[in-house]
C-alpha positions as CSV (number, residue, x, y, z in Angstrom):
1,X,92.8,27.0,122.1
2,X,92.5,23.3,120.7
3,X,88.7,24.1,119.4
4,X,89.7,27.5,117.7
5,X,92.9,25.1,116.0
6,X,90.2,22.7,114.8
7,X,87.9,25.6,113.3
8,X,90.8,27.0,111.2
9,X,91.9,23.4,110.1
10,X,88.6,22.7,109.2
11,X,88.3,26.0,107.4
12,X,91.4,25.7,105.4
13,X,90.7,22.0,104.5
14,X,87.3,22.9,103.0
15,X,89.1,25.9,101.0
16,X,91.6,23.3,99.9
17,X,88.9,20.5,98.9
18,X,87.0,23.4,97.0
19,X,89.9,24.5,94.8
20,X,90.6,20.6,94.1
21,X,86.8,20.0,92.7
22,X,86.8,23.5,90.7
23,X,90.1,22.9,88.9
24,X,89.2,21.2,86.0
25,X,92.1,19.3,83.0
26,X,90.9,21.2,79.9
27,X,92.0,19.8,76.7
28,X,90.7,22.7,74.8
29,X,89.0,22.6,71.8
30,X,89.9,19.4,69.4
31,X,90.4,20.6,65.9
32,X,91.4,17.2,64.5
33,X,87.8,16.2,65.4
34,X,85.8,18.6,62.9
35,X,81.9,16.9,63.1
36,X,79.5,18.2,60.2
37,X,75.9,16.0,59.5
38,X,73.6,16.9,57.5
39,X,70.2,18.8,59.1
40,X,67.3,16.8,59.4
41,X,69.4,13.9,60.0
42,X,69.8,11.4,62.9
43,X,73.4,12.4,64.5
44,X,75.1,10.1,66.9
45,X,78.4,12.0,68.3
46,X,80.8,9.9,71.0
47,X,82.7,12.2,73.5
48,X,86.4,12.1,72.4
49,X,87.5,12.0,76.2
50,X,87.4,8.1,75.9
51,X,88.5,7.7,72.4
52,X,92.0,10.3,72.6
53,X,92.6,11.5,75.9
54,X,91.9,9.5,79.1
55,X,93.2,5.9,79.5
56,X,90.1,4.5,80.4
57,X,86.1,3.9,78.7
58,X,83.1,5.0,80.3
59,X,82.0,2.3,82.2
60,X,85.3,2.3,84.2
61,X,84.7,6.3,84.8
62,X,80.7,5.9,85.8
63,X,81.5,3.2,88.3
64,X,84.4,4.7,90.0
65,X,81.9,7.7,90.5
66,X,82.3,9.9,88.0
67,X,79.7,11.9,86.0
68,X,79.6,12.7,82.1
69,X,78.0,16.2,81.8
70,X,77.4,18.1,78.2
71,X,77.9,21.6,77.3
72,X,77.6,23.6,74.0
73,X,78.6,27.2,73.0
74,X,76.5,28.3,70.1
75,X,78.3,29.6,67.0
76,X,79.6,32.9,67.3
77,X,78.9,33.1,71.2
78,X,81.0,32.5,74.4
79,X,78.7,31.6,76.6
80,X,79.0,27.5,77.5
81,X,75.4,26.1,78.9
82,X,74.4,22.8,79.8
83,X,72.7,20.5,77.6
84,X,68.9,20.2,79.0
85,X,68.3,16.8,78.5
86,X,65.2,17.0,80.5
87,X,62.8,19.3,78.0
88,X,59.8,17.6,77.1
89,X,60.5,16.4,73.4
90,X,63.7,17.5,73.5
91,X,65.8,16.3,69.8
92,X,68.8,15.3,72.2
93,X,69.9,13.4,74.1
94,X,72.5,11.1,75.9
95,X,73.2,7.5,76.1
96,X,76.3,6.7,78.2
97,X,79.3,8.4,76.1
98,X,77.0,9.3,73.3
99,X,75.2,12.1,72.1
100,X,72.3,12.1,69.9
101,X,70.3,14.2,67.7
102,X,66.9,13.3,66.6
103,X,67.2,15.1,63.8
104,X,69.9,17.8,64.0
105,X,68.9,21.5,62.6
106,X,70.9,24.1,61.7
107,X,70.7,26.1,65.0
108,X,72.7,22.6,66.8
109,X,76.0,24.4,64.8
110,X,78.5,25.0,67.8
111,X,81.4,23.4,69.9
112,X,79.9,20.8,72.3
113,X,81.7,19.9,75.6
114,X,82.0,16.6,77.3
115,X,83.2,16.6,80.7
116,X,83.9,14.3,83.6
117,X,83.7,14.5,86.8
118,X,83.3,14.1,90.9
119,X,84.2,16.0,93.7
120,X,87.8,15.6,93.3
121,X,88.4,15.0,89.4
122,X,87.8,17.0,86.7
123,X,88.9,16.4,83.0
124,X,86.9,18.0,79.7
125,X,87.4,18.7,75.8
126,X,85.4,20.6,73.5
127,X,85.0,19.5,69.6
128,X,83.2,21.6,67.1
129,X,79.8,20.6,65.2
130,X,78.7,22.0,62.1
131,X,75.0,21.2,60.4
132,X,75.4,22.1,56.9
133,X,71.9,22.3,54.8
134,X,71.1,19.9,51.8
135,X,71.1,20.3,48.7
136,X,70.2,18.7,45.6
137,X,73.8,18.1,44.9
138,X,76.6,18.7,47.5
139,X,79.8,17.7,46.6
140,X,82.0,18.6,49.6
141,X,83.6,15.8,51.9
142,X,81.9,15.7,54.8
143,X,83.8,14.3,57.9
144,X,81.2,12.1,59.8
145,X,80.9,11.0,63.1
């Protein structure tokens, strides 16, 4: 009887723990932080996780355990995938909180997702990228990172 108590404990315990690492604080999509850069151009984009909504930078975060990941939709899709940082010459990359493009192109237009995370914390916000073409003359304000 006591080993078939410990098998359900021990079942219900790792149901419990996996709920705990799957939920996940989601700030949503942050409008106030509208990127757009210019294609062909060197982009360097900071996750707003550190800058607006935790209390604490990335060092603190990566040496109590926890991992930065990057996602992106593409415009006009649903789909969120994870950034490949691992292609061979791949334009982007990561550098502790920072993302970069080496150059951007127009294609990079979508909402990019910084989370972080460990087994039993979980906190992410999303922030829209546009990559607007040159012209010979463009007069619009553009909102740089």
């Amino acid at each position: 009887m006591t080993l078939l108590w410990c098998v359900v404990s021990l079942y219900f315990y790792g149901i419990l723990q996996s709920d705990a690492s799957e939920r996940c604080d989601d700030w949503g999509l942050d409008t106030m932080r509208q990127i757009q850069v210019f294609e062909d151009e060197p982009a360097r984009i900071k996750c707003p996780l550190f800058e607006h909504f935790l209390k604490f930078n990335y060092s603190t975060a990566h040496s109590a355990g926890l991992t930065l990941i990057w996602y992106w939709t593409r415009q006009d899709r649903d789909l969120e995938e994870p950034i490949n940082f691992r292609l061979p010459e791949n334009r982007i990359s990561k550098e502790k909180d920072v993302l970069w493009f080496r150059p951007t192109l127009l294609n990079d237009t979508g909402n990019y997702t910084c989370m972080l995370r460990n087994t039993t914390y979980c906190s992410k916000v999303a922030f829209p990228l546009e990559v607007v073409q040159k012209d010979s003359c463009f007069n619009s304000p553009m909102k740089l990172p």
